[in-house]
C-alpha positions, 0 to 999 in steps of 0.5 A: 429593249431586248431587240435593242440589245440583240441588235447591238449584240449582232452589229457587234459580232458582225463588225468583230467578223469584218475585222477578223476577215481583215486580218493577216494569217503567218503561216499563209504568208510565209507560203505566199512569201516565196515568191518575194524572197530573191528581192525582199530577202526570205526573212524580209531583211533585203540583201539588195539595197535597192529593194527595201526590206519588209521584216518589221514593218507595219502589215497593214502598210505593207497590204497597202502597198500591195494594194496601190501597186495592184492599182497602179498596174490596173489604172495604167499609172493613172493612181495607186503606185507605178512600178513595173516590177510590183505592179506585175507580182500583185495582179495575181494577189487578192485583199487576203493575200495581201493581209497574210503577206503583211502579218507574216513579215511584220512578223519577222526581226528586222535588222539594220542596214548600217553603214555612215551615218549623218549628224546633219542627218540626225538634225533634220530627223529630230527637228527638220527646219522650220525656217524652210517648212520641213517638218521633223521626221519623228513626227510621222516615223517616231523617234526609233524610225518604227513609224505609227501604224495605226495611221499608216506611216512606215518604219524607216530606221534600218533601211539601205540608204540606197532604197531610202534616197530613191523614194524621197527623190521619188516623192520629191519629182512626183514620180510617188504619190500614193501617200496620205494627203500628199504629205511626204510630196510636200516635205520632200519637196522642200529638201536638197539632194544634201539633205536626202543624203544626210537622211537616208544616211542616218535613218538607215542606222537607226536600230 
């Protein structure tokens, strides 16, 4: 019984290891950030619409990301997420860097975007429409638009409408693909530009 007990004791403390290890620092990501500044913003608030903002959001999606982009430069395009830019900033970074990048700007306020924003918009966020098979957006990204971290959905509320309409256009065309199960292809697949644009243009409101 008392080697029972000590091997429970040390699978849980190697397992509490594993998981401090996966663990972001602030300050390190602070450091590491000044490289994302000129487009992310050194707060992670963007002042360039087409690059999203990363203050507030979930910091193991943000490490994900990261991690995709690295893929998608290293797999010639074949998985992860392709983009030239991203693809280049992350083949230097390593699974730490990653994780301190995440905790520092899951750390920071965000702030809104703003701009015009959509009851259309609003409709389709709250509801979708179940005659087309679109499904409500708040069931992945909640009702503030703050997204669901513990099961890797983004927050979307406050993003320029312009970065916004890009991915789902993205996601829509193929172009994106490293989403769970391909469930934002599915979605997105179904909407018209009008209703991209009526999206974008509320959840880019939402405080």
């Amino acid at each position: 019984m008392k080697r029972i007990l000590l091997s429970l004791v040390l699978l849980g403390t190697s397992a509490l290891n594993i998981t401090n290890a996966a663990e972001g620092n602030i300050d390190a990501g602070k450091t590491k950030s000044a490289m994302c500044a000129a487009c992310h913003g050194v707060d992670g608030n963007s002042l360039v619409p087409m690059y999203p903002s990363l203050a507030g959001q979930s910091a193991s999606y943000i490490a994900k990301q990261l991690a995709d982009f690295k893929t998608g430069m290293t797999s010639g395009g074949k998985s992860g997420r392709v983009d030239p830019i991203m693809g280049g900033m992350t083949m230097a970074l390593n699974e730490q860097d990653m994780n301190d990048l995440g905790a520092y700007f899951n750390a920071q306020m965000a702030k809104t975007a703003g701009g015009e924003t959509s009851d259309i918009g609003k409709k389709l966020y709250f509801g979708g429409d179940v005659e087309r098979g679109i499904t409500a957006c708040i069931a992945c990204h909640s009702s503030d638009a703050k997204g669901m971290s513990h099961a890797g959905f983004p927050a979307v509320g406050g993003q320029s409408a312009i970065y916004l309409k890009s991915q789902l256009e993205k996601f829509r065309d193929g172009a994106r693909s490293n989403d769970k199960n391909a469930m934002m292809q599915n979605i997105a697949f179904k909407l018209e530009d009008a209703d991209i644009t009526a999206l974008v243009k509320y959840m880019s409101t939402i405080k």
